[in-house]
C-alpha positions in Angstrom: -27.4 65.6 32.7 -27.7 66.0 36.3 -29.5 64.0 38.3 -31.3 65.9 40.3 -34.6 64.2 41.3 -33.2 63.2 44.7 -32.8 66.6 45.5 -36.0 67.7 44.5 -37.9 64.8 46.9 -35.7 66.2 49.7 -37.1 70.1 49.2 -40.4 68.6 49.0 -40.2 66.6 52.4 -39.4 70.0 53.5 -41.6 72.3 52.6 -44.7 70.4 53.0 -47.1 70.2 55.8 -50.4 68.5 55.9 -53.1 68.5 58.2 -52.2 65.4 60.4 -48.8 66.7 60.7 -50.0 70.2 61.9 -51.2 70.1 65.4 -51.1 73.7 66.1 -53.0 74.1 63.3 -55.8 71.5 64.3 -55.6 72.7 67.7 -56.8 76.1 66.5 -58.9 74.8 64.4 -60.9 72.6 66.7 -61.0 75.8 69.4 -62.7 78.0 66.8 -65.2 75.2 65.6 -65.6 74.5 69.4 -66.3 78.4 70.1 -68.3 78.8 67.5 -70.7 75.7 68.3 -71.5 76.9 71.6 -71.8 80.9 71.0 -74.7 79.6 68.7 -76.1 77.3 71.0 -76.0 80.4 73.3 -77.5 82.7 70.6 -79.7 79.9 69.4 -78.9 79.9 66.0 -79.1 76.9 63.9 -76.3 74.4 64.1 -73.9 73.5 61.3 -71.3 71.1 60.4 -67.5 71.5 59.8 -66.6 70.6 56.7 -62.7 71.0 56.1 -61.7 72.3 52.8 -58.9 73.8 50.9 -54.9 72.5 51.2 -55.8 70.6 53.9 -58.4 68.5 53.1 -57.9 64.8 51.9 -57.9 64.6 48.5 -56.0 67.7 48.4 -53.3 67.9 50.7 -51.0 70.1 49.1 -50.3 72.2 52.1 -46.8 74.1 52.4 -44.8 75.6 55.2 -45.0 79.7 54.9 -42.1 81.2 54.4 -41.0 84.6 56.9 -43.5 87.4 56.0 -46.7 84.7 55.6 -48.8 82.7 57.6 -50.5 79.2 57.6 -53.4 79.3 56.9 -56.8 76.8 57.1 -60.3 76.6 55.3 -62.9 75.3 57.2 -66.7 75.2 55.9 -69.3 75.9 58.1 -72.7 73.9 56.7 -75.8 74.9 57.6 -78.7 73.1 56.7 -81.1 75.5 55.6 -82.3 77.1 52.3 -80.5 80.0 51.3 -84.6 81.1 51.2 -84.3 81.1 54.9 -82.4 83.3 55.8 -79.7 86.4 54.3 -76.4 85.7 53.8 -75.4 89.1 55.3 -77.3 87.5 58.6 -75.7 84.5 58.2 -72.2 86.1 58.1 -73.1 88.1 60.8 -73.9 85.2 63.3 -69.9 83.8 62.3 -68.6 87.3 63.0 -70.4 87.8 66.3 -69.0 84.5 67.4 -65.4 84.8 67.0 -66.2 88.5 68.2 -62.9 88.6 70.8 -61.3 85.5 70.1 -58.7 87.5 68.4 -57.1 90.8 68.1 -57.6 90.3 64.3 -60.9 89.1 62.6 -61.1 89.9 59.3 -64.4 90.1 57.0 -63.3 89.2 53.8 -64.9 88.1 50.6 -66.2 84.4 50.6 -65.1 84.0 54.3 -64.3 85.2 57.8 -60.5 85.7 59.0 -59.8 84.8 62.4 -55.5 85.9 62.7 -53.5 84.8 65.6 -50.1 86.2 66.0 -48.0 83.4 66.1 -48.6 83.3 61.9 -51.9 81.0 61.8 -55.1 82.3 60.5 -58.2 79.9 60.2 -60.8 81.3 57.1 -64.3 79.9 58.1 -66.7 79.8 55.0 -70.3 79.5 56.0 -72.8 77.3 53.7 -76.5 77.3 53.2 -76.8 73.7 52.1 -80.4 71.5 51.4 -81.8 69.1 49.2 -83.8 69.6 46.0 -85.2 66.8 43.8 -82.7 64.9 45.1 -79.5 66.6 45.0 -77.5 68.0 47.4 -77.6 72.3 47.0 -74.7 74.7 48.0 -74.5 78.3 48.6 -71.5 80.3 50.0 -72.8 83.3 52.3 -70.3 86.3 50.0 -70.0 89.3 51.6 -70.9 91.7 48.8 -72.7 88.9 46.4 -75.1 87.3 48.8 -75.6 83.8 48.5 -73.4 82.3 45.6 -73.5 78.7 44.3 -70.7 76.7 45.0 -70.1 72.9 45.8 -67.0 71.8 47.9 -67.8 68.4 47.9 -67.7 68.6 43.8 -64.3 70.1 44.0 -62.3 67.7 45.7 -64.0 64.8 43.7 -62.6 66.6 41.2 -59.0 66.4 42.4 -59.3 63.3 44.1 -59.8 61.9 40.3 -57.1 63.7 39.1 -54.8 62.7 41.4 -55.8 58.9 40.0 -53.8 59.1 36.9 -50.4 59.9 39.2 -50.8 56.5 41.0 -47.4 55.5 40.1 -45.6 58.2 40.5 -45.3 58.1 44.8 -41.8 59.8 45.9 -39.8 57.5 48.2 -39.6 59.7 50.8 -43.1 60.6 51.5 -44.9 58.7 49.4 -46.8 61.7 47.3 -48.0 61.8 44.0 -46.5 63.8 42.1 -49.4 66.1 40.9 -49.3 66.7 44.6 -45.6 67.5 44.8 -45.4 69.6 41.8 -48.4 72.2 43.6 -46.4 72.6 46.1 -43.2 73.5 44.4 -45.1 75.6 42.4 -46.9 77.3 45.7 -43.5 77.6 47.4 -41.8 78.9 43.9 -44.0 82.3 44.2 -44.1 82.6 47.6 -40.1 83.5 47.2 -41.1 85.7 44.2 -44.0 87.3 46.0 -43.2 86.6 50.0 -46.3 89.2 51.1 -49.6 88.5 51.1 -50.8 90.4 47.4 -53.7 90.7 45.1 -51.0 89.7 42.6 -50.7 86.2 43.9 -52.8 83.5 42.7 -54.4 81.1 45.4 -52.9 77.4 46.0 -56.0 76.2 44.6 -55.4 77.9 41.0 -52.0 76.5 40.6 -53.6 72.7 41.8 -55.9 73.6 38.7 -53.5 74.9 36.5 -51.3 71.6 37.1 -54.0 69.0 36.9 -55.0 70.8 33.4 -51.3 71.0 31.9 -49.4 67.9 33.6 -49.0 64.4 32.7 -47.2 61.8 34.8 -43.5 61.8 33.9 -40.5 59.7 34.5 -37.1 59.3 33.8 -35.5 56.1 31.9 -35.1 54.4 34.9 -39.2 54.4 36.0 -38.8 57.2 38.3 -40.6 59.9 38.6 -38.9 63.1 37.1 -40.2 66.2 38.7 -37.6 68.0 37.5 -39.4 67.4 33.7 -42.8 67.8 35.4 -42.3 71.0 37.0 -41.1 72.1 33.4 -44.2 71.0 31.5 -46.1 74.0 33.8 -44.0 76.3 33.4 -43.1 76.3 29.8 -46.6 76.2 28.9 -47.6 79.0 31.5 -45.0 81.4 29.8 -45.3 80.8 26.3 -49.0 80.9 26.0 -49.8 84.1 24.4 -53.2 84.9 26.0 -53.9 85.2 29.9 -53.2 81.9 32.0 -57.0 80.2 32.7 -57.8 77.4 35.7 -61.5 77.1 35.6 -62.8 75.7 39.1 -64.3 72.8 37.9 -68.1 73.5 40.0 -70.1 76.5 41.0 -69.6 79.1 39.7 -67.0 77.7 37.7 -64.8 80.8 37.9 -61.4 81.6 36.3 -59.2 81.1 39.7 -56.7 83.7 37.7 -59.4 86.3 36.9 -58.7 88.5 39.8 -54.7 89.3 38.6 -54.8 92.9 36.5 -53.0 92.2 33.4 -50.4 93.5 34.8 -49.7 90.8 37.8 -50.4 88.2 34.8 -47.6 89.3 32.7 -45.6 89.3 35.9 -46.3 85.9 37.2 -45.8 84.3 33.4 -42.3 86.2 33.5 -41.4 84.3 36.8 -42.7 81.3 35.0 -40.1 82.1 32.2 -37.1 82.0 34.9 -39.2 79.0 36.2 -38.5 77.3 32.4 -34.9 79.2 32.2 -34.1 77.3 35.5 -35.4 73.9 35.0 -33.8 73.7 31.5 -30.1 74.7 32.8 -30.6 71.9 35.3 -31.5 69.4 32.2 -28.4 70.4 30.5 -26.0 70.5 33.4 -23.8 67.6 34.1 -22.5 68.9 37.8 -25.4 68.0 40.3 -24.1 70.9 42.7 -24.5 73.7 39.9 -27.8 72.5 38.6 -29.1 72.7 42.3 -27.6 75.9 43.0 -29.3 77.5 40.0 -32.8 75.8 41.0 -32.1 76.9 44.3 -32.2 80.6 43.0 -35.7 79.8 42.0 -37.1 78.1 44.8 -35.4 79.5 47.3 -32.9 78.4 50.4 -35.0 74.7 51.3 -34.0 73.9 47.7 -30.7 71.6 49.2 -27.2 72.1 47.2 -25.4 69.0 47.6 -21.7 69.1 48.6 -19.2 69.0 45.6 -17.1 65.6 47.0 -20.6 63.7 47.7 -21.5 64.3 43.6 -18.3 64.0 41.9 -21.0 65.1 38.4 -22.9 62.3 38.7 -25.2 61.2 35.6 -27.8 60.0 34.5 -29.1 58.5 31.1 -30.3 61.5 29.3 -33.7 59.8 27.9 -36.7 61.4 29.4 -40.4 59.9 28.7 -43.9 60.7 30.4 -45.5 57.5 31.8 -47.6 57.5 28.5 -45.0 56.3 26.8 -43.0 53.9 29.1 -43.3 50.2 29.6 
Protein backbone atom coordinates (compact mmCIF):
# COMPACT_ATOMS: atom_id res chain seq x y z
CA UNK A 1 0.00 0.00 0.00
CA UNK A 2 0.76 3.50 -0.17
CA UNK A 3 2.16 5.39 2.18
CA UNK A 4 0.49 8.14 2.45
CA UNK A 5 0.56 9.56 6.10
CA UNK A 6 3.23 12.11 5.20
CA UNK A 7 0.92 13.61 2.93
CA UNK A 8 -1.87 13.74 5.10
CA UNK A 9 0.46 15.80 8.01
CA UNK A 10 1.23 18.15 5.20
CA UNK A 11 -2.68 18.98 4.30
CA UNK A 12 -3.16 19.26 7.92
CA UNK A 13 -0.26 21.95 8.49
CA UNK A 14 -2.28 23.58 5.93
CA UNK A 15 -5.47 23.88 6.51
CA UNK A 16 -5.32 24.61 10.12
CA UNK A 17 -5.40 27.79 12.03
CA UNK A 18 -5.59 28.32 15.73
CA UNK A 19 -6.12 31.11 17.69
CA UNK A 20 -2.43 32.23 18.42
CA UNK A 21 -1.76 31.98 14.91
CA UNK A 22 -4.69 34.22 13.86
CA UNK A 23 -3.98 37.76 14.64
CA UNK A 24 -6.64 39.23 12.55
CA UNK A 25 -8.84 37.18 14.13
CA UNK A 26 -7.77 38.22 17.84
CA UNK A 27 -7.47 41.64 16.78
CA UNK A 28 -11.19 41.65 15.94
CA UNK A 29 -11.85 39.94 18.69
CA UNK A 30 -10.30 42.11 21.28
CA UNK A 31 -11.98 45.34 19.39
CA UNK A 32 -15.47 43.93 19.91
CA UNK A 33 -14.84 42.77 23.53
CA UNK A 34 -13.19 46.21 24.00
CA UNK A 35 -16.42 48.09 22.39
CA UNK A 36 -18.64 46.19 24.08
CA UNK A 37 -16.99 46.77 27.64
CA UNK A 38 -17.31 50.37 27.43
CA UNK A 39 -20.82 50.85 25.53
CA UNK A 40 -21.93 49.18 28.83
CA UNK A 41 -20.02 51.10 31.08
CA UNK A 42 -21.66 54.01 29.08
CA UNK A 43 -25.21 52.40 29.37
CA UNK A 44 -24.44 51.14 32.82
CA UNK A 45 -25.13 47.78 32.41
CA UNK A 46 -23.56 45.13 34.47
CA UNK A 47 -20.12 44.02 33.39
CA UNK A 48 -19.13 40.55 32.13
CA UNK A 49 -16.28 38.43 31.37
CA UNK A 50 -14.98 36.97 27.97
CA UNK A 51 -14.93 33.66 28.01
CA UNK A 52 -13.49 32.24 24.56
CA UNK A 53 -15.20 29.23 23.30
CA UNK A 54 -15.67 27.01 20.35
CA UNK A 55 -12.58 25.98 17.70
CA UNK A 56 -10.57 28.31 19.24
CA UNK A 57 -10.44 27.70 22.67
CA UNK A 58 -7.57 25.54 24.29
CA UNK A 59 -8.58 22.34 24.73
CA UNK A 60 -10.27 22.49 21.42
CA UNK A 61 -8.29 24.01 18.86
CA UNK A 62 -9.47 22.49 15.88
CA UNK A 63 -9.80 25.65 13.91
CA UNK A 64 -9.52 25.49 9.89
CA UNK A 65 -8.78 27.90 7.21
CA UNK A 66 -12.30 28.70 5.19
CA UNK A 67 -12.25 27.90 2.01
CA UNK A 68 -13.58 30.68 -0.98
CA UNK A 69 -17.41 31.25 -0.38
CA UNK A 70 -16.91 31.02 3.89
CA UNK A 71 -15.67 32.90 6.50
CA UNK A 72 -13.65 32.51 9.76
CA UNK A 73 -15.35 32.65 12.23
CA UNK A 74 -14.95 33.10 16.44
CA UNK A 75 -17.12 32.21 19.57
CA UNK A 76 -16.65 34.38 22.38
CA UNK A 77 -18.93 34.05 25.66
CA UNK A 78 -19.99 36.94 27.29
CA UNK A 79 -20.43 36.01 31.31
CA UNK A 80 -22.47 37.91 33.30
CA UNK A 81 -22.74 37.38 36.80
CA UNK A 82 -26.27 37.56 37.54
CA UNK A 83 -29.24 35.11 38.04
CA UNK A 84 -31.08 34.45 35.04
CA UNK A 85 -33.97 35.68 37.80
CA UNK A 86 -32.54 39.04 37.23
CA UNK A 87 -33.04 39.95 34.40
CA UNK A 88 -34.77 38.58 30.64
CA UNK A 89 -32.76 37.13 28.24
CA UNK A 90 -34.49 39.16 25.50
CA UNK A 91 -32.99 42.33 27.66
CA UNK A 92 -29.92 40.76 27.96
CA UNK A 93 -29.55 40.21 24.22
CA UNK A 94 -30.74 43.41 23.61
CA UNK A 95 -27.91 45.22 25.69
CA UNK A 96 -25.20 43.02 23.11
CA UNK A 97 -27.12 44.17 20.02
CA UNK A 98 -27.26 47.79 21.08
CA UNK A 99 -23.56 47.64 21.57
CA UNK A 100 -22.21 46.43 18.48
CA UNK A 101 -25.13 48.73 16.92
CA UNK A 102 -22.77 50.35 13.94
CA UNK A 103 -19.70 48.47 14.36
CA UNK A 104 -20.61 46.76 11.28
CA UNK A 105 -22.60 46.79 8.11
CA UNK A 106 -23.74 43.24 9.15
CA UNK A 107 -24.96 42.23 12.77
CA UNK A 108 -26.85 39.45 12.69
CA UNK A 109 -29.41 38.17 15.58
CA UNK A 110 -29.18 34.63 15.43
CA UNK A 111 -30.21 31.79 17.67
CA UNK A 112 -27.85 31.25 20.67
CA UNK A 113 -25.75 34.26 19.69
CA UNK A 114 -25.15 37.68 18.05
CA UNK A 115 -23.21 37.95 14.51
CA UNK A 116 -21.00 40.69 14.14
CA UNK A 117 -19.72 40.21 9.95
CA UNK A 118 -16.86 42.11 8.64
CA UNK A 119 -16.22 41.93 4.95
CA UNK A 120 -12.92 40.85 4.71
CA UNK A 121 -14.55 37.08 5.62
CA UNK A 122 -14.38 37.25 9.64
CA UNK A 123 -17.43 37.16 11.76
CA UNK A 124 -17.11 37.06 15.63
CA UNK A 125 -20.52 35.17 17.30
CA UNK A 126 -20.79 36.66 20.89
CA UNK A 127 -22.86 34.36 23.28
CA UNK A 128 -24.14 36.14 26.35
CA UNK A 129 -24.32 34.05 29.82
CA UNK A 130 -26.30 34.53 32.92
CA UNK A 131 -23.90 32.75 35.22
CA UNK A 132 -24.12 32.44 39.58
CA UNK A 133 -23.62 30.13 42.14
CA UNK A 134 -26.06 27.76 43.83
CA UNK A 135 -25.24 25.44 46.75
CA UNK A 136 -22.08 25.54 45.63
CA UNK A 137 -21.93 25.02 41.97
CA UNK A 138 -21.28 27.07 39.36
CA UNK A 139 -24.92 27.78 37.15
CA UNK A 140 -25.06 28.59 33.32
CA UNK A 141 -27.72 29.99 31.12
CA UNK A 142 -27.33 30.97 27.41
CA UNK A 143 -29.58 34.22 26.66
CA UNK A 144 -31.58 32.19 23.19
CA UNK A 145 -33.33 34.35 21.16
CA UNK A 146 -36.61 32.49 20.83
CA UNK A 147 -36.08 30.08 24.12
CA UNK A 148 -35.14 32.56 26.77
CA UNK A 149 -32.64 31.52 29.08
CA UNK A 150 -31.43 27.86 28.29
CA UNK A 151 -28.97 25.83 30.48
CA UNK A 152 -25.79 25.28 29.16
CA UNK A 153 -22.15 24.87 30.61
CA UNK A 154 -19.03 25.85 28.45
CA UNK A 155 -16.75 25.18 30.99
CA UNK A 156 -18.24 21.38 31.15
CA UNK A 157 -17.71 21.07 27.50
CA UNK A 158 -14.19 21.61 27.00
CA UNK A 159 -13.45 19.40 30.12
CA UNK A 160 -14.97 17.16 28.18
CA UNK A 161 -12.66 17.34 25.21
CA UNK A 162 -9.78 18.27 26.99
CA UNK A 163 -10.13 14.50 28.45
CA UNK A 164 -10.76 13.09 25.31
CA UNK A 165 -8.03 14.37 23.76
CA UNK A 166 -5.90 12.39 26.78
CA UNK A 167 -6.20 9.11 25.23
CA UNK A 168 -4.38 10.52 21.79
CA UNK A 169 -1.20 11.53 23.81
CA UNK A 170 0.94 9.52 21.59
CA UNK A 171 -0.19 10.16 18.57
CA UNK A 172 1.51 14.06 17.99
CA UNK A 173 2.20 14.57 14.06
CA UNK A 174 5.77 15.72 13.40
CA UNK A 175 4.96 18.62 11.86
CA UNK A 176 2.77 20.42 14.26
CA UNK A 177 2.74 18.39 17.00
CA UNK A 178 -1.31 17.68 17.15
CA UNK A 179 -3.06 14.92 18.34
CA UNK A 180 -4.64 13.23 16.10
CA UNK A 181 -8.30 13.41 17.40
CA UNK A 182 -7.49 16.99 16.74
CA UNK A 183 -6.28 16.39 13.14
CA UNK A 184 -8.91 14.08 12.12
CA UNK A 185 -11.74 17.13 13.07
CA UNK A 186 -10.26 19.04 10.97
CA UNK A 187 -10.01 16.89 7.98
CA UNK A 188 -13.32 16.07 8.59
CA UNK A 189 -14.45 19.98 8.82
CA UNK A 190 -12.44 20.75 5.70
CA UNK A 191 -13.88 17.40 3.85
CA UNK A 192 -17.59 19.05 3.89
CA UNK A 193 -16.64 22.33 3.47
CA UNK A 194 -15.55 21.19 -0.33
CA UNK A 195 -18.88 19.12 -0.43
CA UNK A 196 -20.99 21.96 0.99
CA UNK A 197 -18.67 25.34 0.41
CA UNK A 198 -21.89 27.80 1.44
CA UNK A 199 -22.93 28.44 4.59
CA UNK A 200 -26.26 25.72 4.86
CA UNK A 201 -28.77 24.40 7.34
CA UNK A 202 -27.50 21.13 5.82
CA UNK A 203 -24.06 21.44 7.39
CA UNK A 204 -23.32 20.15 10.67
CA UNK A 205 -21.24 22.52 13.05
CA UNK A 206 -17.38 21.88 13.79
CA UNK A 207 -18.40 20.97 17.11
CA UNK A 208 -20.67 17.87 16.02
CA UNK A 209 -17.99 16.35 14.00
CA UNK A 210 -15.34 16.90 17.33
CA UNK A 211 -18.22 14.82 19.03
CA UNK A 212 -18.86 12.43 16.47
CA UNK A 213 -14.95 11.67 16.40
CA UNK A 214 -14.21 11.54 20.09
CA UNK A 215 -17.38 8.98 20.20
CA UNK A 216 -16.20 6.65 17.14
CA UNK A 217 -12.22 7.05 17.10
CA UNK A 218 -9.54 5.25 18.71
CA UNK A 219 -5.87 6.05 18.50
CA UNK A 220 -4.32 4.34 15.46
CA UNK A 221 -0.99 3.55 14.06
CA UNK A 222 0.72 1.96 11.49
CA UNK A 223 3.46 -1.02 12.06
CA UNK A 224 6.00 1.28 12.32
CA UNK A 225 4.36 3.35 15.67
CA UNK A 226 3.10 6.10 13.62
CA UNK A 227 0.17 7.50 13.65
CA UNK A 228 -2.10 6.42 10.63
CA UNK A 229 -4.68 9.08 9.90
CA UNK A 230 -5.28 7.69 6.86
CA UNK A 231 -6.97 4.42 9.01
CA UNK A 232 -8.28 7.01 11.48
CA UNK A 233 -10.13 9.15 9.24
CA UNK A 234 -11.66 5.71 7.92
CA UNK A 235 -12.93 4.45 11.20
CA UNK A 236 -15.44 7.86 11.07
CA UNK A 237 -16.41 7.53 8.05
CA UNK A 238 -17.19 3.94 7.61
CA UNK A 239 -19.17 3.98 10.69
CA UNK A 240 -21.02 7.26 9.73
CA UNK A 241 -22.26 5.59 6.48
CA UNK A 242 -23.09 2.31 7.25
CA UNK A 243 -25.11 2.93 10.40
CA UNK A 244 -28.63 2.45 9.46
CA UNK A 245 -30.32 4.99 11.69
CA UNK A 246 -29.58 8.92 11.85
CA UNK A 247 -25.82 9.90 12.80
CA UNK A 248 -26.13 11.07 16.84
CA UNK A 249 -23.26 13.48 18.74
CA UNK A 250 -24.82 14.23 22.03
CA UNK A 251 -23.15 17.46 23.65
CA UNK A 252 -21.96 16.06 26.52
CA UNK A 253 -23.66 19.15 29.15
CA UNK A 254 -26.69 21.28 29.11
CA UNK A 255 -29.01 20.60 27.37
CA UNK A 256 -27.27 17.70 26.17
CA UNK A 257 -28.63 18.10 22.57
CA UNK A 258 -28.17 15.91 19.42
CA UNK A 259 -25.54 18.44 17.63
CA UNK A 260 -27.08 16.58 14.29
CA UNK A 261 -30.77 17.13 15.20
CA UNK A 262 -31.18 20.24 13.17
CA UNK A 263 -30.36 18.25 9.53
CA UNK A 264 -33.94 17.19 7.83
CA UNK A 265 -33.59 13.68 6.92
CA UNK A 266 -32.92 14.62 3.90
CA UNK A 267 -29.37 16.63 4.60
CA UNK A 268 -28.62 13.35 6.85
CA UNK A 269 -28.91 10.97 4.08
CA UNK A 270 -26.81 13.39 2.15
CA UNK A 271 -23.99 13.99 4.45
CA UNK A 272 -23.70 9.89 5.20
CA UNK A 273 -23.53 9.58 1.20
CA UNK A 274 -20.49 11.96 1.23
CA UNK A 275 -19.24 9.88 4.10
CA UNK A 276 -19.64 6.76 1.79
CA UNK A 277 -17.17 8.49 -0.90
CA UNK A 278 -15.28 9.58 2.34
CA UNK A 279 -14.93 5.42 3.03
CA UNK A 280 -14.76 4.78 -1.01
CA UNK A 281 -11.70 7.14 -0.96
CA UNK A 282 -9.72 6.21 2.03
CA UNK A 283 -10.09 2.47 1.11
CA UNK A 284 -8.59 2.95 -2.62
CA UNK A 285 -5.71 4.81 -0.93
CA UNK A 286 -5.20 1.54 1.47
CA UNK A 287 -5.10 -0.58 -1.54
CA UNK A 288 -3.02 1.47 -3.88
CA UNK A 289 0.65 0.85 -4.18
CA UNK A 290 1.49 4.36 -6.28
CA UNK A 291 1.61 7.16 -3.57
CA UNK A 292 0.74 9.85 -6.44
CA UNK A 293 -2.64 7.97 -7.45
CA UNK A 294 -3.76 7.30 -3.85
CA UNK A 295 -3.25 11.14 -3.17
CA UNK A 296 -4.89 12.23 -6.27
CA UNK A 297 -7.99 10.22 -5.47
CA UNK A 298 -7.93 11.65 -1.70
CA UNK A 299 -7.35 14.83 -3.18
CA UNK A 300 -10.86 14.53 -4.98
CA UNK A 301 -12.22 14.31 -1.57
CA UNK A 302 -10.60 16.88 0.37
CA UNK A 303 -10.07 19.11 -2.05
CA UNK A 304 -6.93 21.15 -3.84
CA UNK A 305 -4.58 21.59 -0.15
CA UNK A 306 -4.78 17.75 -0.26
CA UNK A 307 -0.84 17.74 -1.86
CA UNK A 308 -0.19 15.07 -4.85
CA UNK A 309 3.38 14.26 -4.74
CA UNK A 310 5.40 14.26 -7.94
CA UNK A 311 5.69 10.84 -9.75
CA UNK A 312 9.85 10.77 -9.79
CA UNK A 313 10.00 11.80 -5.90
CA UNK A 314 7.65 8.42 -5.09
CA UNK A 315 8.85 5.87 -7.46
CA UNK A 316 5.45 3.59 -5.54
CA UNK A 317 6.87 3.65 -2.43
CA UNK A 318 5.60 1.06 0.29
CA UNK A 319 4.88 0.45 3.27
CA UNK A 320 4.34 -2.84 5.48
CA UNK A 321 0.74 -3.48 5.01
CA UNK A 322 -0.06 -4.27 8.85
CA UNK A 323 -2.25 -1.75 10.35
CA UNK A 324 -3.08 -1.83 14.32
CA UNK A 325 -4.86 0.82 16.72
CA UNK A 326 -2.62 1.78 19.66
CA UNK A 327 -4.70 -0.74 21.68
CA UNK A 328 -3.14 -3.29 20.30
CA UNK A 329 0.59 -2.27 19.68
CA UNK A 330 3.61 -2.65 21.92
Amino acid sequence: MADVQRYFEQFHDTIRTDYEMNRTLREKKDIIVTLLRRRFQEEDRPAFQELLQGSYSQPVRTGVCPIAGLEFDIDVGLRFGFSANDYEASDVRKWVLKAVEGHTNRVEDKGPCIRVGYADGFHVDLFPYAVWNAGGVEQFRLAHRTKGWRPADPPALLKHIKRARELFADTEDSRTNTDQLRRITRYLKRWYDEAIPVESDAKPSGLAFLLLAIDHLQPTKSWDGRPDDRKALWQVANYSSIILRRLTAFKPTPEYEDMFSSLSDKHMGDLKSCFQSLGNALTYAELEVDPVKACQRLQDVLGADFPVPEPERTAKRTSAPAIVTSSSSA
